[in-house]
Each structure stands twice: as structure tokens, then as C-alpha cells.
C-alpha positions as CSV (number, residue, x, y, z in Angstrom):
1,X,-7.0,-2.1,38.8
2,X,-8.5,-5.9,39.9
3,X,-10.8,-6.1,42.5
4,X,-10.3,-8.5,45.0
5,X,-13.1,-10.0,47.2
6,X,-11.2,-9.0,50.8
7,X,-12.9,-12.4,51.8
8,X,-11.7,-14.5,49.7
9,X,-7.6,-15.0,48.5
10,X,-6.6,-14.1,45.7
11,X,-5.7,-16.5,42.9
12,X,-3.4,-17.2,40.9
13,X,-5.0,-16.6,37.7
14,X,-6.0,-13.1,38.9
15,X,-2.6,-12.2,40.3
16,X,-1.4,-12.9,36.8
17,X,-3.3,-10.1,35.5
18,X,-2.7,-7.7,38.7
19,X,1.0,-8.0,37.7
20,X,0.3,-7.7,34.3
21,X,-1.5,-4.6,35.2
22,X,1.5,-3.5,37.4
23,X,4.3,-4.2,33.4
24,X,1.6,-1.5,32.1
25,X,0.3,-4.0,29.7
26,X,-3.0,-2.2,27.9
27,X,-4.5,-5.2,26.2
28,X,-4.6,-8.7,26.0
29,X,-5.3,-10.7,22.6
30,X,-7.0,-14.2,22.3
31,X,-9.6,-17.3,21.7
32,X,-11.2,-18.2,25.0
33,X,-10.7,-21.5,26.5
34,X,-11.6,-23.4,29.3
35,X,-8.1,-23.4,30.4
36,X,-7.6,-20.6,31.9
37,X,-10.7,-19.2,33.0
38,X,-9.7,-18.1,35.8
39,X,-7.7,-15.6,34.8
40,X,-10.2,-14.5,32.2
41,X,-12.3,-14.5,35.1
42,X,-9.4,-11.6,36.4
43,X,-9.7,-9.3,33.4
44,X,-13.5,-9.0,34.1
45,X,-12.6,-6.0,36.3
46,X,-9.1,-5.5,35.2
47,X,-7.9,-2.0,33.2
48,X,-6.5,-4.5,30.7
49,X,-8.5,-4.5,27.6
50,X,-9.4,-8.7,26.3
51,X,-9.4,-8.1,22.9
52,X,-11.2,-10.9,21.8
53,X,-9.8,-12.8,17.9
54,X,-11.4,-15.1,15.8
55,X,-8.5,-16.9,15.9
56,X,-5.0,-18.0,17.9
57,X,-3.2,-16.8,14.5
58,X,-4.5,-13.5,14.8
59,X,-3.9,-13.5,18.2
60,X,-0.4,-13.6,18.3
61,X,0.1,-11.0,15.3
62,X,-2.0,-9.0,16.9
63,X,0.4,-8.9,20.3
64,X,3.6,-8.8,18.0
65,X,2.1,-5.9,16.2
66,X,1.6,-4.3,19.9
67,X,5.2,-5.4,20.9
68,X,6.6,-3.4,18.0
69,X,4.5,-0.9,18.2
70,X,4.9,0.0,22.3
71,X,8.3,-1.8,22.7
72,X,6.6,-3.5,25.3
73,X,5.8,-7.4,25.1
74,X,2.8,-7.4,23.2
75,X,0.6,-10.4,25.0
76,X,-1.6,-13.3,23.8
77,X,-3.6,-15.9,25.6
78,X,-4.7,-19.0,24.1
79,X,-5.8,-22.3,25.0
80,X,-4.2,-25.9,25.2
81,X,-3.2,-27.8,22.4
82,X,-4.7,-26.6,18.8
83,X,-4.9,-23.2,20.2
84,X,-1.1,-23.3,21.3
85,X,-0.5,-24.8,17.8
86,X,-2.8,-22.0,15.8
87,X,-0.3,-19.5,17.8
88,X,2.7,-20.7,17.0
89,X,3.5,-18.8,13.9
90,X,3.4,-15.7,15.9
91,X,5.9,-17.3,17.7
92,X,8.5,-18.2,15.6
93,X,7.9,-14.6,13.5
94,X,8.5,-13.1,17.2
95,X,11.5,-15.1,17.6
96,X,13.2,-14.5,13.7
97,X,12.4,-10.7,13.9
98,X,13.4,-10.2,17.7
99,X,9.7,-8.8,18.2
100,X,9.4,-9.1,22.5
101,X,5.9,-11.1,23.0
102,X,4.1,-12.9,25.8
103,X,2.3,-16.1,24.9
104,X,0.2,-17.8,27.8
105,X,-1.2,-21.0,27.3
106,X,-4.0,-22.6,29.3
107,X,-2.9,-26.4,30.0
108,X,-4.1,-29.6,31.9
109,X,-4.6,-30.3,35.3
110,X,-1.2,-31.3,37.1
111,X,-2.7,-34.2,38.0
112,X,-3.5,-35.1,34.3
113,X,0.2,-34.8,33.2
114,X,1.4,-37.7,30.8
115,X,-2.0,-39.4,30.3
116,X,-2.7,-38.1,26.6
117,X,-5.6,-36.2,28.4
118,X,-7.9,-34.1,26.3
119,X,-5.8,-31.5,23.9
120,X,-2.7,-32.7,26.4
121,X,0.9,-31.8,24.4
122,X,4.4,-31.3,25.9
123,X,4.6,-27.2,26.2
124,X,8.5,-27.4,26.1
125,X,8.8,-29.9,23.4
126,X,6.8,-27.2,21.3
127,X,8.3,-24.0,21.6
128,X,11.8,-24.6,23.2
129,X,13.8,-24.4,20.3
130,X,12.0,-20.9,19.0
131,X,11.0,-19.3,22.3
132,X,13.8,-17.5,24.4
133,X,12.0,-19.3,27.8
134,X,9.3,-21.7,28.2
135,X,8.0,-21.6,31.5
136,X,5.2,-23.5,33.4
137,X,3.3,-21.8,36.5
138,X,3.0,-24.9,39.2
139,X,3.4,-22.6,42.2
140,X,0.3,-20.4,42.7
141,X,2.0,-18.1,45.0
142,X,5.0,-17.4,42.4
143,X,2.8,-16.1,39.4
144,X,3.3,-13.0,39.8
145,X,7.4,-13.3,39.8
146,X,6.9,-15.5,36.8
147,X,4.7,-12.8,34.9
148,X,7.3,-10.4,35.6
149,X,10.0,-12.3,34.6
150,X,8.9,-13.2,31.2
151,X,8.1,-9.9,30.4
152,X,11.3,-8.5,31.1
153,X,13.2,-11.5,29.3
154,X,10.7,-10.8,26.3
155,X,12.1,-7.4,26.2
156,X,15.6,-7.7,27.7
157,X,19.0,-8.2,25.8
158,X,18.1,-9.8,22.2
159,X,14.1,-9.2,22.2
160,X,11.9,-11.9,21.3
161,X,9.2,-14.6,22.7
162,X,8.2,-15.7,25.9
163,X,5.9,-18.2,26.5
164,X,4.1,-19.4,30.2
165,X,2.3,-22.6,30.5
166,X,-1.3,-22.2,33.1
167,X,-2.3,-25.4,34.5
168,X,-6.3,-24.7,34.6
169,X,-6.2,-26.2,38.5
170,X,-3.3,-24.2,39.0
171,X,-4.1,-20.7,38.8
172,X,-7.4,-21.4,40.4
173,X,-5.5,-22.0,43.6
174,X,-5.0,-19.2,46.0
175,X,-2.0,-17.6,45.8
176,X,-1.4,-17.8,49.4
177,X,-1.2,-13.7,50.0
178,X,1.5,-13.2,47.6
179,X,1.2,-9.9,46.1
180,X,2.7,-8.0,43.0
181,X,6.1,-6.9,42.4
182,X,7.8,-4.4,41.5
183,X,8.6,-4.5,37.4
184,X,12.4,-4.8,36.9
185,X,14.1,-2.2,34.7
186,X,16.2,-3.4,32.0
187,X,19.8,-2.4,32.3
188,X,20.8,0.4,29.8
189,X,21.3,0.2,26.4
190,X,24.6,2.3,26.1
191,X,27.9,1.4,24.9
192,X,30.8,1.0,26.7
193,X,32.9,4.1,26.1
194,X,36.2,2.9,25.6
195,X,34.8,0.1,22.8
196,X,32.6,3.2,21.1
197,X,35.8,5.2,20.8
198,X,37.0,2.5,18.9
199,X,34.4,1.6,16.4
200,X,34.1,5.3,15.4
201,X,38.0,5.5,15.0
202,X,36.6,2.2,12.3
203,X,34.8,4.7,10.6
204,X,36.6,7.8,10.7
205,X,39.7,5.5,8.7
206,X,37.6,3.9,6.5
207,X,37.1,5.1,2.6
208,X,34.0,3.7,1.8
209,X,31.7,3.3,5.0
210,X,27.9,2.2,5.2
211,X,25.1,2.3,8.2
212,X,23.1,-0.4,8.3
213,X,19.6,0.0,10.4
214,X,17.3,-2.5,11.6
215,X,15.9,-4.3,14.7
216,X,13.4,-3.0,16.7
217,X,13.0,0.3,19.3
218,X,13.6,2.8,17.2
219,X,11.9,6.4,18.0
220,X,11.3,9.4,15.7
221,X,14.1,10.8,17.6
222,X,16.8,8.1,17.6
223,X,16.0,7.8,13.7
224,X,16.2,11.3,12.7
225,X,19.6,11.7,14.5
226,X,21.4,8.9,13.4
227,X,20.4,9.7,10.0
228,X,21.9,13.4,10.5
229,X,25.1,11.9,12.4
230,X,26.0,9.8,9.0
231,X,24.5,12.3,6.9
232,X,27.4,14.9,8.5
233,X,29.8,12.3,7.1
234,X,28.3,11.2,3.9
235,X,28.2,7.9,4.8
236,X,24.7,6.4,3.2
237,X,22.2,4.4,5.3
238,X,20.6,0.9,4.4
239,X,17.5,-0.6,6.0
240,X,17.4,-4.5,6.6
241,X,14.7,-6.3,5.2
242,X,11.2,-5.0,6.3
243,X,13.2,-2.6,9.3
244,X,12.3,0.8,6.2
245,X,11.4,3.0,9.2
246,X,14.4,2.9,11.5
247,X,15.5,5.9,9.9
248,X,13.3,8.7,8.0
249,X,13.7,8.5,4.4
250,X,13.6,12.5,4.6
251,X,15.1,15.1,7.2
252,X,13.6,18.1,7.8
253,X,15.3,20.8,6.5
254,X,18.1,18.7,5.2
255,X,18.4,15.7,2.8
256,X,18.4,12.1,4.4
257,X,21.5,9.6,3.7
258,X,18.9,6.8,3.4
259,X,19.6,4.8,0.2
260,X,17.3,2.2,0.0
261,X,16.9,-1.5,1.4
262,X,18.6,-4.7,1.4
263,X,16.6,-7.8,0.7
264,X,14.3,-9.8,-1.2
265,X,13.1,-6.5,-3.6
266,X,15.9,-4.7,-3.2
267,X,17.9,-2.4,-5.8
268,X,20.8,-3.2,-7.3
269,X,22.3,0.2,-6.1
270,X,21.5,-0.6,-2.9
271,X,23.1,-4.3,-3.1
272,X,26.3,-2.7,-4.5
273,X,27.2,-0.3,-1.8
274,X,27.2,-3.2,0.7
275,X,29.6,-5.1,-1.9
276,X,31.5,-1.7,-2.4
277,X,31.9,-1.3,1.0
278,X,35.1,-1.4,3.2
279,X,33.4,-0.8,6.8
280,X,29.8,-1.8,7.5
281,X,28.4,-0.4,10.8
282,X,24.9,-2.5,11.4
283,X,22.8,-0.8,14.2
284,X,19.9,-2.9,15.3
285,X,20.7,-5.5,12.9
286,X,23.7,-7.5,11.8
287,X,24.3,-9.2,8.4
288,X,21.8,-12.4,8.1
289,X,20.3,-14.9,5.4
290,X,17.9,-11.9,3.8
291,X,19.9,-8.8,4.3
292,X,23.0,-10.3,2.4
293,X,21.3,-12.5,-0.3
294,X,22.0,-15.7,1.1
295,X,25.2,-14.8,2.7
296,X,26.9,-13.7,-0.5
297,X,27.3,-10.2,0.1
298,X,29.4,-7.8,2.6
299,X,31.0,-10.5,4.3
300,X,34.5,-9.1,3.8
301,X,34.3,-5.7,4.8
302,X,35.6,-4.5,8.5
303,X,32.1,-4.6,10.6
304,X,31.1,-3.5,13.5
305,X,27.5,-4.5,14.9
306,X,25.7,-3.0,17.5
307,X,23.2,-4.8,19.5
308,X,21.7,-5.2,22.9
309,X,22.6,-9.2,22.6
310,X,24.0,-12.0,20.8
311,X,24.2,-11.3,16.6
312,X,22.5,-14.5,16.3
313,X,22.8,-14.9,12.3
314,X,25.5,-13.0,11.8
315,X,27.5,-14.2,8.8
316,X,31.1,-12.9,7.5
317,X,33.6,-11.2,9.0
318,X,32.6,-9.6,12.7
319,X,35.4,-7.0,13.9
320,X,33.6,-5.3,17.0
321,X,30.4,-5.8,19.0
322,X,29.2,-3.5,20.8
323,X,26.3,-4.6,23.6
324,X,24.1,-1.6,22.5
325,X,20.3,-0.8,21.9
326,X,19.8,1.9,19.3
327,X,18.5,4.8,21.6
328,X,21.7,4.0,23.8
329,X,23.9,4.0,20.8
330,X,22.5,7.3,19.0
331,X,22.4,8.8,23.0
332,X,26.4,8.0,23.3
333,X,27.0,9.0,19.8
334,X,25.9,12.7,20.4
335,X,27.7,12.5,23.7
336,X,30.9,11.6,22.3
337,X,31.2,15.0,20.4
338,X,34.0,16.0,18.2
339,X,34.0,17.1,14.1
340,X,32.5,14.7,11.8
341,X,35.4,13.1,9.5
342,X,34.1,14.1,6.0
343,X,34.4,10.9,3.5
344,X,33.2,11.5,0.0
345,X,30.0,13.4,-0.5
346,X,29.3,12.3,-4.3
347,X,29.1,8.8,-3.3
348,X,26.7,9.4,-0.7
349,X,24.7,11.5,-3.5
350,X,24.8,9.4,-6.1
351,X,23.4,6.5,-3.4
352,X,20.4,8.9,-2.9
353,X,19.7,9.3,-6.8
354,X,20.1,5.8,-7.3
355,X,17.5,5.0,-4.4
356,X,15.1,7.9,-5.4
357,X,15.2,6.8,-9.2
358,X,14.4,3.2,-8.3
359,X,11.5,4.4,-5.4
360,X,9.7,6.7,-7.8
361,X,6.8,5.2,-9.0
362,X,6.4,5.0,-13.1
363,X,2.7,3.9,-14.1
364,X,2.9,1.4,-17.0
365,X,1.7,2.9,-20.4
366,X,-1.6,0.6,-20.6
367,X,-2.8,-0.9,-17.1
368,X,-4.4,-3.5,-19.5
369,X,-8.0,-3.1,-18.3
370,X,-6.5,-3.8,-14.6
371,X,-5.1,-2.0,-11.7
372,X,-1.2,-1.0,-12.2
373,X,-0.1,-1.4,-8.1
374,X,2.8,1.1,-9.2
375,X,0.9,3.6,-10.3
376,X,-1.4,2.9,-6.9
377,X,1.1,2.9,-4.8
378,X,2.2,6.5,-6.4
379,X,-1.6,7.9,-5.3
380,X,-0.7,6.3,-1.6
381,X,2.5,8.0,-1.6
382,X,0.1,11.3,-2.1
383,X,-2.8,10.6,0.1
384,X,-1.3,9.0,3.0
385,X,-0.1,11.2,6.0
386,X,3.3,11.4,7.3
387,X,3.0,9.2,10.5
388,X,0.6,6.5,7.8
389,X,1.8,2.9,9.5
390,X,1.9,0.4,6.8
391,X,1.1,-3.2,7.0
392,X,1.7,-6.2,5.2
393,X,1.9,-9.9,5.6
394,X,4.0,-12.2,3.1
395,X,4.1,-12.2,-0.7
396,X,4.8,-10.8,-3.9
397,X,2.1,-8.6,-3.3
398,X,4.7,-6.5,-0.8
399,X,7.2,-6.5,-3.4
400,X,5.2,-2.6,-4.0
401,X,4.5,-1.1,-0.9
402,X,8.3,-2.0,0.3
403,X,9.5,-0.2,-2.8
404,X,7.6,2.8,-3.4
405,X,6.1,3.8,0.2
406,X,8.2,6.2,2.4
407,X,8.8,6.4,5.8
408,X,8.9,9.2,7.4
409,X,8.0,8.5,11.2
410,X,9.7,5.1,13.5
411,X,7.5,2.2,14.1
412,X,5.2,2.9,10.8
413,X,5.7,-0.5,9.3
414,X,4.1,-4.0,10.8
415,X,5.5,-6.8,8.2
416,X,6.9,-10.0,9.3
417,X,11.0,-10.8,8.3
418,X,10.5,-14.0,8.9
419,X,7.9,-14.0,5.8
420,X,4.9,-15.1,7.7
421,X,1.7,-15.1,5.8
422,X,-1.6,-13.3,7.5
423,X,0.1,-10.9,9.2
424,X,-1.2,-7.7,7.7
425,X,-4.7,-7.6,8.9
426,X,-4.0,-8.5,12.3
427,X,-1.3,-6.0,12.8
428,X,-4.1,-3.5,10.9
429,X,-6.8,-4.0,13.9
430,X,-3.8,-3.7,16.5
431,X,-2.2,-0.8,14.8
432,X,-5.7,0.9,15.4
433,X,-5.7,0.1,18.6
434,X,-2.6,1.3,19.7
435,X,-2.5,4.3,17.7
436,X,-5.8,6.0,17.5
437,X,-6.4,8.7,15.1
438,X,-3.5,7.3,13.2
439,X,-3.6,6.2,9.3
440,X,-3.3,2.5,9.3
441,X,-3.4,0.6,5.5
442,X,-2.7,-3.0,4.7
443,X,-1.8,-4.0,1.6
444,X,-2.7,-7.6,1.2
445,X,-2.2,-10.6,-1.4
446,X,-5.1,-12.6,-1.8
447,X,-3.7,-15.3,-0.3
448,X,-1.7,-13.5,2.6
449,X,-5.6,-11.5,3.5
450,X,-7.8,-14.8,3.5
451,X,-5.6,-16.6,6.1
452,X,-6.6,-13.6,9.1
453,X,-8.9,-11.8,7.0
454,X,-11.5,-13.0,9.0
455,X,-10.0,-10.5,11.8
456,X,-12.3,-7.5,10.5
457,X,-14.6,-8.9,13.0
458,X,-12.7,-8.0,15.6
459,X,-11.9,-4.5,13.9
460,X,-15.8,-3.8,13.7
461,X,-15.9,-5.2,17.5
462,X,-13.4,-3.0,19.1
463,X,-13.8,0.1,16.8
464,X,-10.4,-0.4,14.6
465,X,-10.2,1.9,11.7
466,X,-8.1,0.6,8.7
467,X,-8.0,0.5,4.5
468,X,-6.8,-3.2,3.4
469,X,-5.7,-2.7,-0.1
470,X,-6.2,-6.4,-1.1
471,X,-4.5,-7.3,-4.8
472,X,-6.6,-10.0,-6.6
473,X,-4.5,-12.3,-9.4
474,X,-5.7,-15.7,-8.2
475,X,-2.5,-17.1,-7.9
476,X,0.2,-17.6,-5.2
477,X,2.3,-15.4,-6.8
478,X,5.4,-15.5,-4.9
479,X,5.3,-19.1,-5.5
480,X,4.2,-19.0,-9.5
481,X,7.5,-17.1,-10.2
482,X,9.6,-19.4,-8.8
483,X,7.7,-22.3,-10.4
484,X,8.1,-20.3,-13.9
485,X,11.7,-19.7,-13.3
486,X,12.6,-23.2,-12.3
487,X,9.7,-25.3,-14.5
488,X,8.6,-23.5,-17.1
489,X,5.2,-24.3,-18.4
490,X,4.2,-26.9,-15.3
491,X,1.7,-24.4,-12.7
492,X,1.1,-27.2,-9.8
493,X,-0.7,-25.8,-6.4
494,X,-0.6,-22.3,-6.9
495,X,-4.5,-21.3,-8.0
496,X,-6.6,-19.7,-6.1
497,X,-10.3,-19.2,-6.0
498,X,-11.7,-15.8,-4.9
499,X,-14.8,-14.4,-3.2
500,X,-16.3,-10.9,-3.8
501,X,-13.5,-8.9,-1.0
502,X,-15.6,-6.1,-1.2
503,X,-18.5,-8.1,0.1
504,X,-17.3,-9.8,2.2
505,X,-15.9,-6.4,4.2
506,X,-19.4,-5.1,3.9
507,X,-20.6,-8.4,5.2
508,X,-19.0,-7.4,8.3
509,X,-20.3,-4.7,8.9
510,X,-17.6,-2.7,6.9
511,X,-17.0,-0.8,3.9
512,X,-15.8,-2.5,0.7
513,X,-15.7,-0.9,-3.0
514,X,-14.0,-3.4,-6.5
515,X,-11.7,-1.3,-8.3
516,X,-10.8,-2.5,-11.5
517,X,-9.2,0.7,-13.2
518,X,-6.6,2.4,-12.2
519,X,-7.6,5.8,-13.1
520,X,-10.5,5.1,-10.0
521,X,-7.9,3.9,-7.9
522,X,-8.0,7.4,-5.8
523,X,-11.5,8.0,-5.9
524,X,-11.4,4.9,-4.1
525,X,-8.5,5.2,-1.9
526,X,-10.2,8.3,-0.7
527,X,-13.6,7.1,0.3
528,X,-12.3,3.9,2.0
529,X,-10.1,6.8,4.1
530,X,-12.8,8.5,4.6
531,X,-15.7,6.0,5.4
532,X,-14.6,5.6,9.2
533,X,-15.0,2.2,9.4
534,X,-13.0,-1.1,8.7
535,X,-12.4,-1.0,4.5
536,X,-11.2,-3.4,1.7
537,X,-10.6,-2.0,-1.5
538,X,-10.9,-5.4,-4.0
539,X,-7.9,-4.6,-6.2
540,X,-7.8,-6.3,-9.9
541,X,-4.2,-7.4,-10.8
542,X,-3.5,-8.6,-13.9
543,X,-2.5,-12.3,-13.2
544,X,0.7,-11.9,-15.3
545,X,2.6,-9.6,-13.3
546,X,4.8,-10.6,-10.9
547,X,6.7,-7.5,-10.1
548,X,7.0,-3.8,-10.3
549,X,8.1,-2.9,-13.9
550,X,7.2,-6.5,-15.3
551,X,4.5,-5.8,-18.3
């Protein structure tokens, strides 16, 4: 815990970390700055872990990947102005995939307020239309109520960001003898019973029913028996975009209803049984932008949606809510007994070929002198261990990993839905944090891995273990395809120029091998596995291919 000089009142900055200590927060991510130093003057003795970034960016993906990780708010400090404004795309990618984070920004001096002081900028103005609160500390003796509050409103209802403005005078002030308090528990996540009796009477009548699974909190447990609950009435399963590990993509002992994903890569199988269906019961997620390819599929089909708060992007027809996390769901389901109401068992087969055809990785016949990702992605499927966590940031580059890896353990994927570049690495180092001992791999675009890349410095600092498969073309892919779809012939702003990745991993102090074949694709794999230390394996793509199957 803090020590406290009995001589001297505490202040405000370090009764922000007391109470922090008090939520069980384990680290903290961020840049220094002279803003707050008085509460990085706190962590000095604090159990909290300062893991410090090399920048705001990584950061915040860093605390998301912790939030959705733990389930706890995962928490970042940053500075005033440009550091506020390097965090904010963990922000919004907090805010789109309902990821619970802390932000705390350093700011003026009260006194300073409305003068265009040094770095000043209007904390509200900034982040009120993406954050769920936005709060400044002006009292010194109310920081620790304002801690705890924004980290139970990061995690309560709908999860997603808080952020708390720190006056640099501010917390230096004593606190006045205020002390800690006592962390609030969040209501529970069950269903009413009554409304549950009815949504399962939805699915017991309907012909052609589909689960839906996304959102955050889910647990081995919770996964595995929701997936057994619709596999006892053939009913298939559907992950929301980038949500792949809500449920495991295979039961022990029995096969799982889990057909596949909806979203950008998704299979046309997988698309059709949302069209096809006649009752859609989303758990954790509800039918958005992504999910239902621009709001043109499943709108029309009875749904029921269970979440602990508002279906913010919900489009189409909305029958039932029902104000529900998915451990409270899955907890009531099992409560509320009674024979499963069979539907039709070759549907939910054929679902399960359709997905395991279209997830199977099929090497191309000539790899062209480059690497074939499918065919790598087929040695991962080998090599990696069941409880692997998977990371990726934003490209085409993901298009792979989404399709061919499996998921057989909650929590094992860190990608942003909001599409957020420079996420992977990031949520690589805090992975490793969080989960010691565990397999980590990112697998990074060029692009997506220079933005945070510069983050193994912080894995080599704090004794993070990963493998960053980073796939070299030289282009912006993502974008490339749309400009080739839409004008033919005309490449504008989509080239890039690339360093030595290998290098530069061993630069740091890491380990970093080129592989430019893919029969040495394992070989490689194996010794970045295997090397103990931060790796980048330099991937050769050829430039051409912009998709799995497309040679």
C-alpha cells in the first residue's frame, strides 16, 4: 500500500492512487508529465505497477487491453493537451467496443483556466461526446470518491470510458484527512425472471433460431455453457465482429454450435443464417453497422438482445431487452431448467461444415517466392496452445488471423471493433503482463505495427514476452483494395516505405528473424516462441494479395 508521512497530510494526488489501490487496480500505463506529479510522486511506494510507454497511444491500448483482459477498467495517465490528444484513440476504441477504461489527464492550474496557458484545452469539449463521464477533480478532499466513481461507471451498465481531469495545483493540495472508500459493487447482471421466461418461450416457437455473441466479460465458463445450452437445441452460434472468443469454437467432449463470424471477412454461410433467420437472440452484442453489413442484414427477424445497458446501435426490429450481462444470463439460463426444445439438427450441422470448410486453411499451390499467410496461419493453428491470446490492430493484414485462428479459451483476442490502427503491439506488451506464462502473438500489417511498434521498448523494459508476426507488402492494403475497386489503375497515398523489422526488434534488445519462404515459416515461428524475449518475425507478402484465397 502508499506510505504516508504521519507528519504531513496526505494529498490529493496520492489519495488518488490509495483508492486506486483500494478498486485492485495492478498497473498503471503512461508518458510522464509535469502535470500530475504528484500523484506519480504516490506510485513511488504504491503496489501499483507505472508501466512506463513511449507514447500516450500506447498507453491507452495498453489499459484497454488490461480492461478486457481483467474486466476491470484498465487505467492510463497522461499529460495535458498533446498527450490528452495522443490518447484519444484509445478513447473512442473504448467507447465503440464498450471496453471499461480510466483515462486521467494532468491539467492547468485552476488559476490558469481560460488564458490559452501552456498545452491549456477544454477537457470536456474533447471527450464528452465519446467518453461515458468527463470529470474534473477541483476538490482535493473528494478524489478519492471521484476515483471510485469513474471506475465503477467505466465498468457499470454499458462498459466503456471514463476520463478525470487533475489540476497539477490541485492534487498537490492536502486532502484535508479524507481517506479511501469502500469500492461499490455493481448491481447484478441477471435477468428479470418473468422477461427471461419470455424470451426463451421466443426461441422455443421459433423455426429457425440464431445466438449471436459478443461484448465483453465473458469467462471460459460462461462460454462453454452457452455454447452447450444452444448446442442442446441446435441452434448455431455467431460471433460479432472481432468478439471470436465469447464462445469456444470447440467443446470438450462434444461438438460446438459455433458457425463462424459476422463482419468485415466474414463467410457467406455465416451471413446467410442471420438473413435465414426468424429469431435472433444477441448476447453481449446487438445488431450494429459491422455485424449486419451496413444495416442490410437480420433486421426483420423477431430479436431479443441481452445487455447490461442501452443497445446503443441497434438497428432493425428490437422485440425484447433484457438488462443482462452474459455471466448473469448464462447463470439464469441453467437456473431456469426444463427440456431443451429440439429445432432442426441438420441446419445446425450444415452451419458447422460450412464454417469449418471456409476456416480450414488451403496453402496456395506456388507461394510465388513469398510467404502464403494462409498456409502460416495453418502452422499457428498447430503451434500455438489452447489458451494462445491473439492480437491485432486494423487492416487487411487481420483479414487471416480472424479467419483461420481458433478460439478455444474467453478473453484470447485483443483487436479493436472500432478498427483502430496500432493496437496489436500494445495489447501484446499488456497481454504479457497480465497473463504471464501465457502465449501472446500479434499479427501486424506494416502499417498497423509502425504506428506503436515502438512499444517493444517497453516489452524489453518490463519483461513482456510476445511473437509479432508483422506482414510486409508496402502498401496500405486495406485502402489499395478499395482504391482498385472504385479507381482502377489510379494508386494515390497508399505506399509505404519499410525498414529491416527484424532489426529493428533486435535493435531493442529483442529477437527478430526475415522470413521470406513459407516452407521456413515454422522453423521460424518456433524459434521466435522459443527465444524468451520480445520477437518480430519480418514476414514477405506478396504486394498483390489482398485477401485469403486471392492469387
Amino acid at each position: 500500500m502508499s506510505t504516508t508521512d504521519p507528519a504531513r497530510p496526505r494529498s490529493a494526488g496520492h489519495l488518488v492512487v490509495a483508492q486506486l489501490e483500494r478498486e485492485g487496480v495492478q498497473r498503471v500505463y503512461g508518458v510522464p508529465g509535469e502535470s500530475y506529479l504528484d500523484v506519480l510522486d504516490g506510485l513511488h511506494d504504491s503496489s501499483v505497477t507505472t508501466v512506463v510507454t513511449r507514447h500516450e497511444g500506447g498507453a491507452g491500448f495498453m489499459a484497454l487491453a488490461e480492461g478486457r483482459l481483467t474486466g476491470l477498467p484498465g487505467v492510463a495517465m497522461v499529460t495535458r493537451g498533446p498527450g490528452a490528444a495522443n490518447a484519444f484513440i484509445a478513447v473512442h476504441t473504448a467507447h465503440q467496443d464498450a471496453t471499461p477504461l480510466v483515462l486521467f489527464v494532468g491539467l492547468i492550474p485552476v488559476a490558469d483556466r481560460g488564458r490559452e496557458a501552456f498545452q491549456e484545452f477544454d477537457l470536456t469539449a474533447w471527450f464528452g461526446s465519446t467518453a461515458k463521464a468527463v470529470v474534473t477533480l477541483d476538490d482535493p478532499a473528494a478524489a478519492a470518491r471521484v476515483v471510485s466513481d469513474a471506475v465503477r461507471l467505466a465498468r457499470s451498465g454499458r462498459p466503456g470510458p471514463v476520463v478525470v481531469g487533475l489540476p497539477e495545483d490541485v492534487i498537490r493540495l492536502s486532502a484535508g484527512g479524507a481517506d479511501t472508500v469502500e469500492p461499490r459493487a455493481l448491481p447484478s447482471g441477471r435477468p428479470d425472471a418473468d422477461a427471461l421466461a419470455r424470451a426463451l418461450a421466443r426461441v422455443d416457437r421459433a423455426e429457425r433460431p440464431v445466438v449471436v455473441v459478443g461484448g465483453e466479460n465473458w469467462t471460459d465458463a460462461d462460454g462453454a455453457a452457452l455454447a452447450a445450452w444452444a448446442a442442446a437445441r441446435d441452434i448455431p452460434v455467431l460471433a460479432d465482429f472481432r468478439a471470436y472468443d465469447a464462445v469456444p469454437h470447440r467443446l470438450d467432449g462434444a461438438d460446438s454450435p459455433y458457425a463462424g463470424s459476422l463482419g468485415y471477412g466474414r463467410s457467406d454461410a455465416a451471413a446467410a443464417l442471420l438473413d435465414d433467420a426468424d429469431l435472433a437472440l444477441f448476447v453481449g452484442a446487438c445488431r450494429t453497422d459491422v455485424l449486419s453489413d451496413g444495416y442490410t442484414r437480420g433486421g426483420r427477424a423477431e430479436t431479443v438482445v441481452v445487455l447490461p445497458g442501452e443497445p446503443l446501435g441497434h438497428s432493425g426490429r428490437l422485440d425484447q431487452h433484457l438488462v443482462a450481462d452474459p455471466a448473469g444470463f448464462v447463470a439464469a439460463l441453467a437456473e431456469a431448467g426444463g427440456a431443451p426444445v429440439r429445432h432442426d439438427p441438420g441446419r445446425l450441422a450444415g452451419a458447422r461444415d460450412a464454417h469449418t470448410a471456409f476456416s480450414t486453411p488451403v496453402a496456395a499451390a506456388d507461394d510465388g517466392g513469398f510467404v502464403d499467410l494462409t498456409a502460416a496461419m495453418g502452422v499457428l493453428r498447430e503451434e500455438l496452445d489452447d489458451d494462445a491470446v491473439i492480437t491485432y490492430g486494423a487492416g487487411n493484414h487481420a483479414v487471416w488471423p480472424a479467419r483461420y485462428l481458433e478460439h478455444r479459451s474467453a478473453r484470447s483476442l485483443l483487436a479493436p471493433r472500432n478498427g483502430a490502427m496500432g493496437m496489436g503491439i500494445p495489447a501484446a506488451v499488456a497481454a504479457s503482463l497480465v497473463r504471464p506464462g501465457r502465449q501472446v502473438v500479434s499479427v501486424a500489417g506494416d502499417g498497423c505495427f509502425l504506428m506503436n511498434g515502438q512499444e517493444i521498448a517497453t516489452a524489453i523494459g518490463y519483461g513482456a514476452v510476445f511473437t509479432a508476426i508483422v506482414v510486409d507488402n508496402g502498401v496500405f492494403a486495406t485502402i489499395r483494395e478499395h482504391q482498385e475497386r472504385h479507381y482502377p489503375g489510379r494508386p494515390s497515398g497508399t505506399h509505404l516505405t519499410n525498414p529491416d523489422f527484424a532489426a529493428l526488434a533486435r535493435s531493442y534488445g529483442g529477437y527478430g528473424e526475415t522470413v521470406t519462404a513459407t516452407a521456413d515459416f515454422r522453423g521460424a515461428l518456433r524459434r521466435a516462441l522459443e527465444s524468451g524475449l520480445p520477437a518480430v518475425l519480418h514476414v514477405r507478402q506478396d504486394p498483390a494479395v489482398r485477401a485469403p484465397g486471392a492469387y
